[in-house]
C-alpha positions as CSV (number, residue, x, y, z in Angstrom):
1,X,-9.7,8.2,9.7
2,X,-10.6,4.5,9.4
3,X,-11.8,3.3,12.7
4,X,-12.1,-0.8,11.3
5,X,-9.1,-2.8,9.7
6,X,-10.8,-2.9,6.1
7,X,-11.5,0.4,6.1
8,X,-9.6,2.9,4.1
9,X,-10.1,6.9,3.4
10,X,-8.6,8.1,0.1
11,X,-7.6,11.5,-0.3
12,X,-7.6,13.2,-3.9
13,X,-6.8,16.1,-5.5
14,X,-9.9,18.3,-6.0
15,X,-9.0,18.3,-10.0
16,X,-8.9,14.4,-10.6
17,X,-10.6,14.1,-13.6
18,X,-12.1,11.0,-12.9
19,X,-13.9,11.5,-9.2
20,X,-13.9,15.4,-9.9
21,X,-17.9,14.3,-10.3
22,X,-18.3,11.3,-8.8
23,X,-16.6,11.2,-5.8
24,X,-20.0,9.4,-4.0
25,X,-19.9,6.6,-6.3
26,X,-16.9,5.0,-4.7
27,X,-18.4,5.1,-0.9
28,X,-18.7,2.2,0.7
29,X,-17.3,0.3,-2.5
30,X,-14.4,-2.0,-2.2
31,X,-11.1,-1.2,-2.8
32,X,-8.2,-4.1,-3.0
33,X,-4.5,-3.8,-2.5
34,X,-2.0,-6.2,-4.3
35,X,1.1,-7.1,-3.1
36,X,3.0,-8.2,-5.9
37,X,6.8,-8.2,-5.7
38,X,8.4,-10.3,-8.6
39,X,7.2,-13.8,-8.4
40,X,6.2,-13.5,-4.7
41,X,2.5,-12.8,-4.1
42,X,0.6,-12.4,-0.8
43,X,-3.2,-12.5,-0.4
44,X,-5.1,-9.4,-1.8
45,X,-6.3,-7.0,1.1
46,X,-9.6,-5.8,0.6
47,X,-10.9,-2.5,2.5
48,X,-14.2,-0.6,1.6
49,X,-13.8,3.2,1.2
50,X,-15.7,5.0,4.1
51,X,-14.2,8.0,3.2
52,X,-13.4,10.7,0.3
53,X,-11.2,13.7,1.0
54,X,-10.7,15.9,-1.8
55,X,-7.9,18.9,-1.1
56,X,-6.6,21.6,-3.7
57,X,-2.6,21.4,-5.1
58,X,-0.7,24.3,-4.6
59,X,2.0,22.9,-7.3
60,X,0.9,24.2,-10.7
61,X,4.2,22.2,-11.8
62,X,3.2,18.8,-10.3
63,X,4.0,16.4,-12.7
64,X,1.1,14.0,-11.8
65,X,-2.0,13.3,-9.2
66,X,-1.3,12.9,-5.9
67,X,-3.5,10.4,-4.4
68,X,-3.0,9.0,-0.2
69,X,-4.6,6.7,1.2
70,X,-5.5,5.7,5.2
71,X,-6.0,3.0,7.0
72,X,-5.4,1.6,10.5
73,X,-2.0,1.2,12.2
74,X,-2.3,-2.5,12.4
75,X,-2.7,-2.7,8.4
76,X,0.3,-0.7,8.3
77,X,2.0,-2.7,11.1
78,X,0.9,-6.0,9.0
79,X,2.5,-4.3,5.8
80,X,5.8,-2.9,6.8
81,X,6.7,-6.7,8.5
82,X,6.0,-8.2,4.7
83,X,7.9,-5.3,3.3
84,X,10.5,-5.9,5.5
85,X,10.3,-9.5,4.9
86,X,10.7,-9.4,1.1
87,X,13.5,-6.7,1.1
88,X,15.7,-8.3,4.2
89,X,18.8,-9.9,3.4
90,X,19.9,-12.5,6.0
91,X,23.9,-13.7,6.2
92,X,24.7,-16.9,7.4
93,X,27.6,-18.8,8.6
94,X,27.8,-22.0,7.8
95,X,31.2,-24.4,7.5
96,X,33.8,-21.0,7.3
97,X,31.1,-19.8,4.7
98,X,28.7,-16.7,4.6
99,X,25.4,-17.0,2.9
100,X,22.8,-14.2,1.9
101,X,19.3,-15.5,1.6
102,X,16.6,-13.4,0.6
103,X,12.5,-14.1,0.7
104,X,12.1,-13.8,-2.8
105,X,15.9,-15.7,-3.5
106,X,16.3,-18.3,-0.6
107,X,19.6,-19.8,-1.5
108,X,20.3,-21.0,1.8
């Protein structure tokens, strides 16, 4: 598991046609996460990969690869507060009124 807060392991199916032979080449390479909801857009997170596990499917009926990735709980921590942030609705009373105001639709 990642010990640093840029780091991230990725875990692959053992079939991926693309790091089925390669899976050294993307060591200690970095990786970037975007966060882009709609027109809102936080600052890219960039983590080098200091890990490849690669782990056989037991669904011959998967419809697609299965990829995970890790990294630390205070990336996490940092990423479910701007989830929560952008999908939050907050009410408001104001003058006999309610209001919903939303990151990504402040009306209010």
């Amino acid at each position: 598991m990642p010990e640093n807060e840029n780091e991230i392991v990725v875990k692959i199916p053992d079939d991926y046609y693309y790091v089925r032979s390669g899976t050294e080449e993307i060591l200690n390479k970095e990786f970037i996460i975007r966060s882009d909801y709609e027109n809102y857009h936080v600052e890219d997170e960039k983590f080098i990969v200091v890990g490849v596990e690669l782990y056989k499917q037991n669904d011959m009926f998967s419809y697609g690869q299965s990829t995970t990735f890790y990294v630390t709980n205070e990336y996490l921590n940092k990423y479910r507060e701007e989830l929560n942030l952008y999908y939050s609705t907050v009410r408001s009373l104001f003058a006999n009124k309610y209001y919903e105001s939303q990151m990504r639709k402040p009306l209010f």
